[in-house]
C-alpha positions as CSV (number, residue, x, y, z in Angstrom):
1,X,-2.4,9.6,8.3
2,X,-0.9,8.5,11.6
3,X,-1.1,4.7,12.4
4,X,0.3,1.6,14.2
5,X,0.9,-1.3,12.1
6,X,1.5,-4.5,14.4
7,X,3.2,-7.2,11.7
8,X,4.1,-10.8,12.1
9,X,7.1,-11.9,11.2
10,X,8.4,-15.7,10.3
11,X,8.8,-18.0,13.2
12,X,11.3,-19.9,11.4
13,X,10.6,-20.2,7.5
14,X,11.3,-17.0,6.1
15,X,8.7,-18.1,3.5
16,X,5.9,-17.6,5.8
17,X,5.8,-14.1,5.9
18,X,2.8,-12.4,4.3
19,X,3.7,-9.9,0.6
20,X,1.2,-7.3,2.9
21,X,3.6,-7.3,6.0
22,X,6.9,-7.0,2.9
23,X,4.4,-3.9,1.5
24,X,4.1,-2.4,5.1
25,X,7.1,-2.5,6.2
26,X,8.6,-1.0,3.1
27,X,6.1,1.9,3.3
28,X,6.0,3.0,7.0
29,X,8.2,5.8,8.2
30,X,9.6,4.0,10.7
31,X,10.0,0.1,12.4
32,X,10.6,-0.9,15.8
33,X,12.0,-4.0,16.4
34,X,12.5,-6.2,19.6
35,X,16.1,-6.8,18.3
36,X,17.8,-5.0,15.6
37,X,20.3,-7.5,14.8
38,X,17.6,-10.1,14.3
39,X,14.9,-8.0,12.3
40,X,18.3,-6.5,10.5
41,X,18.5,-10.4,8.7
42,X,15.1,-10.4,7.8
43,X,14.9,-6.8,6.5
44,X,18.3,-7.0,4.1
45,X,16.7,-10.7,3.0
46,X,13.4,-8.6,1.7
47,X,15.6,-5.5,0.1
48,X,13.2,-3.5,3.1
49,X,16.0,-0.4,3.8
50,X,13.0,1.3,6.3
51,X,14.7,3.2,9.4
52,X,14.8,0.8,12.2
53,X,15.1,1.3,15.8
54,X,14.6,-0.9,18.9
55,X,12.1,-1.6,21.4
56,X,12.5,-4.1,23.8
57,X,10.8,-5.2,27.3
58,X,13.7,-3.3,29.0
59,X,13.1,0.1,27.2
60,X,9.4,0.0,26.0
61,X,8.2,1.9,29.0
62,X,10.6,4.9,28.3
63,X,10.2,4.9,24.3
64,X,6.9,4.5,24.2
65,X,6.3,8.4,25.0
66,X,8.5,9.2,21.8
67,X,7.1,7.2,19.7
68,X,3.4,8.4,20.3
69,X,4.8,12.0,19.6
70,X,6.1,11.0,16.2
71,X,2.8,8.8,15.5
72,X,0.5,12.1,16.6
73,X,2.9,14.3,13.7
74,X,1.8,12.2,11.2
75,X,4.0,9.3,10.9
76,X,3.6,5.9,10.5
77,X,5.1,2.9,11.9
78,X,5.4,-0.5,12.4
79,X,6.3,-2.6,15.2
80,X,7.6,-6.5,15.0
81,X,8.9,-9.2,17.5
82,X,11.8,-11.2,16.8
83,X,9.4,-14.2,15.4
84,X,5.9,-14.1,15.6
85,X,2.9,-11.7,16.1
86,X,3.8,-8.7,18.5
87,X,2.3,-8.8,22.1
88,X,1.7,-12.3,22.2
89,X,4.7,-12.8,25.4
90,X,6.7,-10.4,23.3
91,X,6.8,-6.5,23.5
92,X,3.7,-4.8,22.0
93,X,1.2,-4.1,24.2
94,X,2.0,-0.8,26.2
95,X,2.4,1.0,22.6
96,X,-0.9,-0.6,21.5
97,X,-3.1,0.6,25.4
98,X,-0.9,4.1,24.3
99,X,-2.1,4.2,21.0
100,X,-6.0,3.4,21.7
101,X,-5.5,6.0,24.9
102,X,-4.4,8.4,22.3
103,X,-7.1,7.8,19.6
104,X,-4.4,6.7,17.0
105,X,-5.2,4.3,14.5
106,X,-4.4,0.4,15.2
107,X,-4.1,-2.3,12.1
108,X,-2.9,-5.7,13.2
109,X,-1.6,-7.8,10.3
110,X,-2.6,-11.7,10.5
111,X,0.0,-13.9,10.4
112,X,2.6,-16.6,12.0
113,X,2.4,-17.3,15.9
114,X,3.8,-20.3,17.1
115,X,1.3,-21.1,19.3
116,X,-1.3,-22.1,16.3
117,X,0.1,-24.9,14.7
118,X,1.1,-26.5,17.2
119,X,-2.1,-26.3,18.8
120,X,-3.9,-28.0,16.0
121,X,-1.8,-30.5,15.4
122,X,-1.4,-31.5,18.8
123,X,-4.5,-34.3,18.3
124,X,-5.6,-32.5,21.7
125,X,-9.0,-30.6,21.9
126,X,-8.9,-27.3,20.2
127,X,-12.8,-25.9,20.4
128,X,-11.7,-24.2,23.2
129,X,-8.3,-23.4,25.1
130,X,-6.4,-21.0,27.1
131,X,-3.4,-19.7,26.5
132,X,-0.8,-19.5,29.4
133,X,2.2,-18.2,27.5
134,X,5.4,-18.5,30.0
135,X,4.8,-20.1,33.8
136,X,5.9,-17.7,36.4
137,X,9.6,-18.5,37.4
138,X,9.3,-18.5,40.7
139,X,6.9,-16.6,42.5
140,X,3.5,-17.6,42.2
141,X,4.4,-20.5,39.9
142,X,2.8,-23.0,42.6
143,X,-0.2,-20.8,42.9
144,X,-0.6,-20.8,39.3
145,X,-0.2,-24.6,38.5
146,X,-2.7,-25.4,41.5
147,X,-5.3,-23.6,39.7
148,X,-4.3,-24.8,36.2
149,X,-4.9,-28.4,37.7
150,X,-8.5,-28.1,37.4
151,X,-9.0,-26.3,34.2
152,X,-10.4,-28.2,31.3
153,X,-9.8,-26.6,28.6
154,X,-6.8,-27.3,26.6
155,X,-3.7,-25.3,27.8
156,X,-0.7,-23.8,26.1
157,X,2.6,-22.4,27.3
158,X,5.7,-21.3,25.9
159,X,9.1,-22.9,27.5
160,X,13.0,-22.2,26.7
161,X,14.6,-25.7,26.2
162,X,16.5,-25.6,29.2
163,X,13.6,-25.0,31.3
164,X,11.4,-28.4,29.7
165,X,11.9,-30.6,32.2
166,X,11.8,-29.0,35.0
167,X,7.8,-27.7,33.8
168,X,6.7,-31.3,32.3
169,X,8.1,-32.2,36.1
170,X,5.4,-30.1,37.4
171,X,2.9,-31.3,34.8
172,X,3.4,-34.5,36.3
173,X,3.3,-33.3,39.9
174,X,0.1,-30.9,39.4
175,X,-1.9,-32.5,36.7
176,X,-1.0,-35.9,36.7
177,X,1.8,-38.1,34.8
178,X,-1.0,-39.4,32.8
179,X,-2.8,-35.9,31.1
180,X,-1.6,-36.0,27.6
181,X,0.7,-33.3,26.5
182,X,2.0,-32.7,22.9
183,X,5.7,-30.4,22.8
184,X,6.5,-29.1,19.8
185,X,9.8,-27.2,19.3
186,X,11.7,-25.7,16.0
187,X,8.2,-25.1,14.6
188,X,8.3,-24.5,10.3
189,X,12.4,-24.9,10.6
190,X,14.4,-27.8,9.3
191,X,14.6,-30.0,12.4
192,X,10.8,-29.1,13.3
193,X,9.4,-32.2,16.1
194,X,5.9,-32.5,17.5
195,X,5.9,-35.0,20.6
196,X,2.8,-36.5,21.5
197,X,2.1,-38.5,24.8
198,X,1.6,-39.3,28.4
199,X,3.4,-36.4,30.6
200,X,5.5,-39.6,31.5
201,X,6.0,-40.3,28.0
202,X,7.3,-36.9,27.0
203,X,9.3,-36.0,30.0
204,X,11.3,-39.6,29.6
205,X,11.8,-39.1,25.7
206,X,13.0,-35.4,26.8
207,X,15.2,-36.9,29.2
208,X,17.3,-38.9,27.1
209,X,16.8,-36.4,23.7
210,X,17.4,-33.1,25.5
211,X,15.1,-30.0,23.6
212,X,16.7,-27.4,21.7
213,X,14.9,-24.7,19.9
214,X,11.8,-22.7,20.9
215,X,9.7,-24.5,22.3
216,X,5.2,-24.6,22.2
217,X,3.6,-27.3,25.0
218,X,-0.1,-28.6,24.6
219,X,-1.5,-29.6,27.7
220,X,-5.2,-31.8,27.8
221,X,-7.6,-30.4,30.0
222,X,-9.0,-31.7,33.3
223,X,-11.4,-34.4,32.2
């Protein structure tokens, strides 16, 4: 029977993946994978020898058609990000809105997002959040921090390293350099680091101890 399999893969620790998401991807006809080289580690590390081909942001609109042809013969498949659950700010969701348009069956494996932990073990309100993902670059990125300075739930974005300052800047500028923020970066790896504090506080620690890694920032909500 035909289906979509959307499966989590590690973050970091290549122990976190689940021995369902092994069985799945070792069963499925076929897996597509944000980035062939990446997944190709992870596959030879589980022995998983599955035919795997690639579908990124720059080419899920155009192989999106094929693979719904191969799904409605009969196949199955399986689709993973480079770290992480697929969709969430990584490809997934044009294949998914295709899938459900086209009455083919969905299963989404739980399993590692990075957003999680270091949502709980920011110390920062967790009954209730929003999650922002990536901050426009440019346009509308004013637009959308104006409007994020009176929300009061407890926010999350994503942020490359090089890109950390510049957005706590903006924290500071938009919410306050007060508003408590918590940045955590290389999240179940070996140099793993959760920093908790005052927008002030983070962005001067930041300053001197420039980020590497990927990076997950908490933001308190409007009180």
């Amino acid at each position: 029977m035909s289906k979509l399999y959307l499966v989590p893969t590690p973050i970091g620790n290549l122990e976190d993946i689940t021995l369902r998401a092994i069985r799945i991807l070792k069963e499925v006809d076929f897996i597509l994978a944000e980035d062939t080289r990446t997944s190709g580690k992870l596959l030879k590390h589980f022995e998983i020898t599955t035919q795997m081909y690639s579908h990124h942001m720059h080419n899920e609109h155009k192989s999106v058609e094929g693979v719904i042809s191969r799904l409605k013969n009969g196949e199955t498949c399986a689709l993973i990000s480079d770290a992480g659950t697929p969709a969430i700010s990584d490809p997934g969701f044009l294949l998914t809105r295709a899938c459900v348009q086209q009455n083919i069956a969905i299963e989404c494996l739980p399993g590692a997002t990075a957003f999680v932990p270091a949502l709980v073990n920011s110390g920062l309100p967790n009954d209730k959040f929003v999650f922002e993902g990536f901050l426009p670059v440019k346009k509308g990125r004013q637009t959308r921090l104006k409007l994020l300075a009176e929300e009061t739930r407890t926010m999350i974005f994503y942020e490359s390293p090089h890109k950390l300052l510049k957005t706590l800047t903006h924290f500071g500028e938009y919410f306050g350099i007060d508003r408590q923020v918590s940045v955590s970066r290389e999240l179940t790896k070996l140099f793993e680091e959760t920093k908790r504090g005052s927008v002030k506080e983070v962005l001067s620690y930041y300053t001197e101890k420039p980020a590497k890694g990927e990076i997950v920032i908490i933001v308190e909500g409007k009180k």
